[in-house]
C-alpha positions in Angstrom: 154.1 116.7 118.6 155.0 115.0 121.9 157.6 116.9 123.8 159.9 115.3 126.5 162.8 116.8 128.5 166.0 115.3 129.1 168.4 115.8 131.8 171.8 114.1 132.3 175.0 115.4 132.9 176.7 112.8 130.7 176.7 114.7 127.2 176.9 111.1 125.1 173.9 110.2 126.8 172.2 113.1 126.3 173.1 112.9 122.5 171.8 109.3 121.9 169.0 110.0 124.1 168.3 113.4 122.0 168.3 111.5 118.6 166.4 108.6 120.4 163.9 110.2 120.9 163.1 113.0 117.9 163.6 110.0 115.5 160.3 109.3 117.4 158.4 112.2 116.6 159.4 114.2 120.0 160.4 117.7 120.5 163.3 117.3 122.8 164.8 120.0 125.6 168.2 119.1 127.1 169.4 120.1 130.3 172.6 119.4 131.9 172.0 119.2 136.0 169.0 118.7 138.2 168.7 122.8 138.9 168.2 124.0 135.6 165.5 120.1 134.7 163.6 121.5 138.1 163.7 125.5 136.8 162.6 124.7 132.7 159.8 121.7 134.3 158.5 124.4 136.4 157.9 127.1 133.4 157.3 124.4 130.6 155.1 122.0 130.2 156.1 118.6 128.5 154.3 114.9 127.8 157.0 113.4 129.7 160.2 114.1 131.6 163.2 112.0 131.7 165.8 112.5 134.8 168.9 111.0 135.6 169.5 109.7 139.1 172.6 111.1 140.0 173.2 115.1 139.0 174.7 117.7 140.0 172.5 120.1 142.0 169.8 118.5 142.1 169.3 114.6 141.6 166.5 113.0 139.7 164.5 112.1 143.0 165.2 115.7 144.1 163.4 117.2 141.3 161.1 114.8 141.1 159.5 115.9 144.6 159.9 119.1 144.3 157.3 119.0 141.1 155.2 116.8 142.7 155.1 119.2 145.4 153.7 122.0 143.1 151.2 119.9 141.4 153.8 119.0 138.5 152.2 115.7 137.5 154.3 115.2 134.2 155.1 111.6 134.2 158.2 111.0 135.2 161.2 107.9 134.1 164.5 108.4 136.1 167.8 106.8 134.4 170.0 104.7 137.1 172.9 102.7 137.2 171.9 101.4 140.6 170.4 98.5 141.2 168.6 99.1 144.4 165.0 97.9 144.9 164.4 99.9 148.1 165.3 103.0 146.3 163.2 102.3 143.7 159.9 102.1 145.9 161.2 105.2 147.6 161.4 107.1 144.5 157.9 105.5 143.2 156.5 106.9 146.4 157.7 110.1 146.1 156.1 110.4 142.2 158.0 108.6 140.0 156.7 106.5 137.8 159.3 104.5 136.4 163.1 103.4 136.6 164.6 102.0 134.1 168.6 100.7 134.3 171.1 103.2 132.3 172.0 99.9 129.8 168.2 99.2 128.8 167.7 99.1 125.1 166.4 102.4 123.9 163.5 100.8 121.6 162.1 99.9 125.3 163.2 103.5 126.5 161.0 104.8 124.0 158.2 101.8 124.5 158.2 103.4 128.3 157.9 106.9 127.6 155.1 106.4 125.2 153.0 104.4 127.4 153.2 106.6 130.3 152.1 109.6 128.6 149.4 107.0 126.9 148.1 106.1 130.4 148.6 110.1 131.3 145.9 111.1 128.8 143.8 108.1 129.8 143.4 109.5 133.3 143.0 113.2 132.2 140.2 111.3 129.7 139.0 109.7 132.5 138.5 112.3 134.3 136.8 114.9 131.6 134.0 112.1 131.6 133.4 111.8 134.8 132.5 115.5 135.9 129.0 114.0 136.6 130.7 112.2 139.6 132.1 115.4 141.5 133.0 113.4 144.6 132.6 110.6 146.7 131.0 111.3 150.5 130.8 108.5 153.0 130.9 109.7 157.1 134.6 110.4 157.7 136.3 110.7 154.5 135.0 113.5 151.2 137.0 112.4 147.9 136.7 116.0 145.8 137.3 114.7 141.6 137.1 118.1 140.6 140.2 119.4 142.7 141.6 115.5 143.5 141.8 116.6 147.7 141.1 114.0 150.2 139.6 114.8 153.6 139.0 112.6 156.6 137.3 114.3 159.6 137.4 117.8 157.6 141.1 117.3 157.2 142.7 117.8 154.1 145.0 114.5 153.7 148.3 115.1 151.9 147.8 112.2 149.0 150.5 112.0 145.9 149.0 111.7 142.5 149.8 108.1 142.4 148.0 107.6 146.0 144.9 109.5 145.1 143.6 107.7 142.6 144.4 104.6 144.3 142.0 105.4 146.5 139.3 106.3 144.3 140.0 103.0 142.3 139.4 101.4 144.8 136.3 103.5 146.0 135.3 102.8 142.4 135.6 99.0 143.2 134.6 98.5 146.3 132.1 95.7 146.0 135.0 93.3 144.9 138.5 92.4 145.7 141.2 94.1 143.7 144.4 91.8 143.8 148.1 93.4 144.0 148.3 92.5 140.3 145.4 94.4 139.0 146.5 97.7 141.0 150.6 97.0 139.9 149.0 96.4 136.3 146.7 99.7 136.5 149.0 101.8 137.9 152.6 101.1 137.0 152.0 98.8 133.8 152.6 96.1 132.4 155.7 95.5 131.2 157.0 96.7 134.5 159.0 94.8 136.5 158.5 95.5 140.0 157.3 93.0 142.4 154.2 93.5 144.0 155.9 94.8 146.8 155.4 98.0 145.9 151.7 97.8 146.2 151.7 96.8 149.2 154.2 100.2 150.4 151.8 102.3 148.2 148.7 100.5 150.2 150.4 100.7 153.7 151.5 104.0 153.2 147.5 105.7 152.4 146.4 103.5 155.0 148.2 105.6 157.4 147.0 108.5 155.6 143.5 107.3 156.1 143.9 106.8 160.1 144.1 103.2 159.4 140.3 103.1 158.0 138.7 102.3 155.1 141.4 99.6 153.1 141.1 96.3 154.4 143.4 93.4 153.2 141.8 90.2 152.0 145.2 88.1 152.9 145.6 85.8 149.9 143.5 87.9 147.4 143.9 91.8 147.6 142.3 95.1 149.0 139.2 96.3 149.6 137.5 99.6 150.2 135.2 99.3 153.0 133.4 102.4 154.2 134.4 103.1 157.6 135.7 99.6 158.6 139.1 99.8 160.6 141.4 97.5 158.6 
């Protein structure tokens, strides 16, 4: 049974969301504020977690980076009434993985939820089959699978989920282009809606990571991993 956590301090919402989501099959777990989602995350372990934006402790984003912090990489959908693009790169930054508007349909709720945690078990999948592949060594920069660390120069480079296995996608593909479109479709889906904006934040932001190496952009097509090319 797929199990999800929900917290809101709205009790309605909690309520339709609750029989949302078991007349889907899940096993749900309410909580009420952003202390008690980032205490019961932290001891439990769900398929998927659903936050609301604005709680009280602890908002959604708040939690959100604290788990990511600890290696919590339990796909994450926070509820907003805000319509703020900015923030939402922000959050998706910070380990989010979706947003979706407070008045969205909960049919596409549901559609959302289930496809993250489909994708979830695709990488996990993905990477039980390639424990052949251990890691990735070029001069500077050591990509470990087995504990998903990043080093450049001996350094351990502080990469979010979402950032490491950008990298090694691209790593994987580094004899062609990838276009913004392929990454937004790998990595965020596609019945998103985001622009492809927020590819090029996620890109600029391991770039820095990387010491400016390695990602060069193709202007017009995409990115491409280059060993030890300053982009």
């Amino acid at each position: 049974m797929k199990t999800i956590m929900i917290a809101d301090d709205d009790s309605a919402i909690l309520a339709l969301l609750s029989y949302t989501f078991e007349s889907d099959g899940f096993k749900v777990s309410l909580v009420e504020d952003g202390v008690q989602a980032l205490a019961l995350a932290s001891k439990q372990t769900f398929d998927i977690i659903l936050l609301d934006m604005m709680m009280p402790g602890l908002s959604g984003l708040a939690v959100t980076e604290s788990l990511r912090q600890h290696a919590n990489y339990t796909p994450i959908i926070i509820l907003t009434a805000r319509e703020d693009d900015d923030l939402k790169i922000t959050g998706i930054n910070s380990g989010v993985d979706d947003y979706l508007d407070k008045t969205t349909p909960q049919r596409e709720i549901i559609a959302r939820a289930n496809a993250l945690i489909r994708r979830n078990q695709i990488y996990q999948k993905t990477g039980t089959a390639e424990k052949q592949i251990e890691s990735y060594q070029f001069k500077t920069l050591t990509i470990d699978l087995k504990t998903k660390t990043a080093s450049l120069f001996n350094e351990k480079i502080a990469l979010s989920k979402r950032e490491f296995n950008l990298l090694v996608f691209l790593v994987q593909h580094q004899d062609i282009i990838v276009s913004r479109e392929a990454i937004l479709t790998e990595f965020w889906g596609e019945t998103q809606e985001y622009e492809t904006r927020v590819v090029d934040v996620t890109i600029s932001n391991l770039r820095k990571k990387l010491d400016n190496r390695f990602i060069k952009t193709k202007r017009g097509f995409g990115y491409q991993f280059i060993e030890d090319e300053t982009a």
